[in-house]
C-alpha positions as CSV (number, residue, x, y, z in Angstrom):
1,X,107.4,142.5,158.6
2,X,111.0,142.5,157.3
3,X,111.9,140.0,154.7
4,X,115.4,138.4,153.9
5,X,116.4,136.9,150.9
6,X,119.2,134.4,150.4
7,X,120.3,133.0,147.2
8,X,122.0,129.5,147.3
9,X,124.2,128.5,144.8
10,X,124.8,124.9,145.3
11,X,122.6,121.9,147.1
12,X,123.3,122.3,150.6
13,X,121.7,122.3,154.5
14,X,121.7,125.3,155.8
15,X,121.0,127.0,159.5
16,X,119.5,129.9,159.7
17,X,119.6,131.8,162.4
18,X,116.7,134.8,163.5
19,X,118.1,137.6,166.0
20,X,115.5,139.3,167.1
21,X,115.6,142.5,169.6
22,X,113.7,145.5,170.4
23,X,115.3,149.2,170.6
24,X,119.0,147.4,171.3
25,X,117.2,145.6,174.5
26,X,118.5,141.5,175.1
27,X,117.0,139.4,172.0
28,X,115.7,136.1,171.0
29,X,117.1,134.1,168.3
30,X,115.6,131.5,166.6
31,X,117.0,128.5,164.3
32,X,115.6,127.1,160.9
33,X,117.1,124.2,159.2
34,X,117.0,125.2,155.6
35,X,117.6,122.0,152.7
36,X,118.2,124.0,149.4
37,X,117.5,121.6,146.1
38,X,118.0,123.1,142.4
39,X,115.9,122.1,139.7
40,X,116.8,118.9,137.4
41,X,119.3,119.4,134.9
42,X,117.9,119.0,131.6
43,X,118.8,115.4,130.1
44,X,119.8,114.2,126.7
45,X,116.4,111.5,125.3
46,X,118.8,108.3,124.5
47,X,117.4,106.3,121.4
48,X,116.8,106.1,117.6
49,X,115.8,108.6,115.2
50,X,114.2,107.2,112.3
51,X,112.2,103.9,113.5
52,X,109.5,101.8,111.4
53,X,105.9,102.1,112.0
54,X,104.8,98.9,113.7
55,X,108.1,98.8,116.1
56,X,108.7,98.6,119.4
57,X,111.3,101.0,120.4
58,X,113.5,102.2,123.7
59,X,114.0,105.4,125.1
60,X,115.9,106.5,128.0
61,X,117.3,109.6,130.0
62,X,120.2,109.3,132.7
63,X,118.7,108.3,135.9
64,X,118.2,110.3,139.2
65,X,117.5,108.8,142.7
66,X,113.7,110.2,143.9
67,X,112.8,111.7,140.2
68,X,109.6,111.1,138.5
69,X,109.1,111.3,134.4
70,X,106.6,112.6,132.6
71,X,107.1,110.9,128.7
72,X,104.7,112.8,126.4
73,X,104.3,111.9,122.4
74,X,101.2,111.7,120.2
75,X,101.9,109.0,117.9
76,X,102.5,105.1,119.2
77,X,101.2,103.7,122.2
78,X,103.6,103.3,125.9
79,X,104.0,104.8,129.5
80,X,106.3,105.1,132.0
81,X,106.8,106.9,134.9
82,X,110.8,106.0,135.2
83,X,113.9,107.0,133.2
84,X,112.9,104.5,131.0
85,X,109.9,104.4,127.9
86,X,109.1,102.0,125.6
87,X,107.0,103.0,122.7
88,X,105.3,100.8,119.8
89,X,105.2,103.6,116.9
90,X,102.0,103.0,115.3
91,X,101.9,106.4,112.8
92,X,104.0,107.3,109.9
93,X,105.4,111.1,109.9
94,X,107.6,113.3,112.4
95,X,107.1,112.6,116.0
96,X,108.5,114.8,119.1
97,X,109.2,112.8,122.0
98,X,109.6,115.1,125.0
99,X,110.2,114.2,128.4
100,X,109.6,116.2,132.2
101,X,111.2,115.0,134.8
102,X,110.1,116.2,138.7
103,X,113.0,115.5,141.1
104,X,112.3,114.4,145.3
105,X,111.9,118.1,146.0
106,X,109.1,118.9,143.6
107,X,110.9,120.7,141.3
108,X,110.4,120.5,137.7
109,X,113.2,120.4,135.0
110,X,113.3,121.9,131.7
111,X,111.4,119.7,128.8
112,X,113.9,117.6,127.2
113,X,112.6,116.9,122.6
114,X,113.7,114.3,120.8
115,X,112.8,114.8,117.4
116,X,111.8,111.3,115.4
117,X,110.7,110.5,111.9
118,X,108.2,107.6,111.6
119,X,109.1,105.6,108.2
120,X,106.9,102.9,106.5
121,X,108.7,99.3,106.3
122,X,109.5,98.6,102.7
123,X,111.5,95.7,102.8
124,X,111.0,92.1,103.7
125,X,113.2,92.6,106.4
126,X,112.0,95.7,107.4
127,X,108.5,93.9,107.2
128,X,109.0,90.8,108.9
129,X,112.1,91.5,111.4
130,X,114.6,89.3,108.8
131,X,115.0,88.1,105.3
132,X,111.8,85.7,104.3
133,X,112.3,82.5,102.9
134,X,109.8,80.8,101.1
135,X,110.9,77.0,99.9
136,X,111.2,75.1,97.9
137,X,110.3,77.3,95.2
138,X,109.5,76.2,92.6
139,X,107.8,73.6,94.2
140,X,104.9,70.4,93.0
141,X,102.5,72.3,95.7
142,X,103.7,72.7,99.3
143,X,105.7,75.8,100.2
144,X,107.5,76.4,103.0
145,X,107.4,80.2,104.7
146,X,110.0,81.2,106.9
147,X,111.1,84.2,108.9
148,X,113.0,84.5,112.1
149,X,110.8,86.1,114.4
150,X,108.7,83.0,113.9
151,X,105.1,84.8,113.8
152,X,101.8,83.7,112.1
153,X,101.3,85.3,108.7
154,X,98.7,86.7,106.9
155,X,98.8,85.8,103.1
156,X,96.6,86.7,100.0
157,X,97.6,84.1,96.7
158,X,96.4,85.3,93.4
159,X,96.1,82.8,90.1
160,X,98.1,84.5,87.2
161,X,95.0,86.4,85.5
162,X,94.9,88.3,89.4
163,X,91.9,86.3,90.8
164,X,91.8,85.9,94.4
165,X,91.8,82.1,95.3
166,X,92.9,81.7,99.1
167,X,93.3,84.4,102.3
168,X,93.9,83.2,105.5
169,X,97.0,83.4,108.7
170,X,99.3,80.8,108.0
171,X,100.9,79.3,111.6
172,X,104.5,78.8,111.9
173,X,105.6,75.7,110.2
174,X,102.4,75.2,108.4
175,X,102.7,74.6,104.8
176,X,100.6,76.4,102.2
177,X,99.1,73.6,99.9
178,X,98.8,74.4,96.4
179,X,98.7,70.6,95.4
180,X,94.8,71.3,94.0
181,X,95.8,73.9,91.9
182,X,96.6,73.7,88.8
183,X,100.8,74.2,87.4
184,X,101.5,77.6,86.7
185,X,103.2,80.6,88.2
186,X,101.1,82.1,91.4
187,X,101.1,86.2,93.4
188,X,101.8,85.9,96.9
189,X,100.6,88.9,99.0
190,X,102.2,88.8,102.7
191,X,100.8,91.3,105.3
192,X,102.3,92.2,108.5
193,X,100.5,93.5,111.7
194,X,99.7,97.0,110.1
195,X,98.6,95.6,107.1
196,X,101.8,96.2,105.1
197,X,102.2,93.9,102.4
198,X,105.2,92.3,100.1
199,X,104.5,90.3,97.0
200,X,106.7,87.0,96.3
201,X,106.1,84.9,92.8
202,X,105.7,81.0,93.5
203,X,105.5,78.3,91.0
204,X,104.2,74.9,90.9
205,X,105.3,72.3,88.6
């Protein structure tokens, strides 16, 4: 058996043709309709760096008609099987994000790294998705705590000699009553999701 090799250079369909003949007597030919498809061209990963643990993030590669994506990362939690990941980082540290994509033909690209550092929140902002308000402040026993992203919080308050004296979630637009407690200057311990915390002072008067 004789074998031919031909090497395309660009996506194309091709006809090949088989002449076959035996000691220069009258041949045969035979067709094959030959569709040549090169492997995926290794894409740039599309999205942030640095993050905060606890966010949701967005990842993305340019797009390709019949392709399939394999995203692979050890640290947060997401899938996808498009152009398109989004990933909740739920570990501090470095992070490789890679991503394989398979095109219509079955062939598989070159693994495309993104390389991210996971960082801990240490701002109110950072914390809570905005600045926090707490009001009024001081206050004769009813504060007021605010953030944009309007979620419950989890709060700690602490007397000024650092006992414990209330933990619970406060709901959105629910006060927290100190009106039992004596005047004096209180801790305020607010935890996010991940257990994160920030410390405010509050008064009563």
């Amino acid at each position: 058996m004789e074998q031919v090799t031909f090497a395309a250079n660009k996506e194309n369909l091709y006809k090949v043709s088989l002449i076959t003949s035996l000691n220069g007597a009258c041949g045969d030919t035979n067709y094959a309709t030959v569709y040549t498809i090169t492997n995926p061209v290794l894409k740039t990963i599309n999205g942030k760096d640095t993050v905060l643990k606890g966010t949701t993030e967005i990842y993305n590669v340019a797009g390709t008609v019949g392709s399939s994506y394999n995203w692979l990362f050890s640290n947060g939690n997401g899938r996808s099987y498009t152009n398109t990941l989004n990933i909740k980082w739920t570990q501090l540290g470095d992070v490789q994000l890679r991503m394989i994509e398979t095109n219509s033909g079955a062939c598989v690209g070159d693994t495309a790294i993104k390389n991210i550092y996971v960082k801990q929140p240490t701002s109110e902002e950072e914390l809570f998705g905005s600045d926090l308000t707490i009001y009024p402040n001081p206050s004769e026993g009813l504060f007021y705590i605010e953030t944009t992203n309007g979620l419950a919080l989890h709060f700690k308050l602490y007397n000024a000699m650092g006992q414990l004296l209330m933990e619970k979630v406060l709901l959105p637009n629910e006060p927290l009553n100190l009106s039992n407690e004596p005047n004096g200057f209180y801790l305020l311990e607010l935890q996010d999701a991940f257990g994160n915390a920030v410390y405010k002072k509050l008064q009563k008067y």
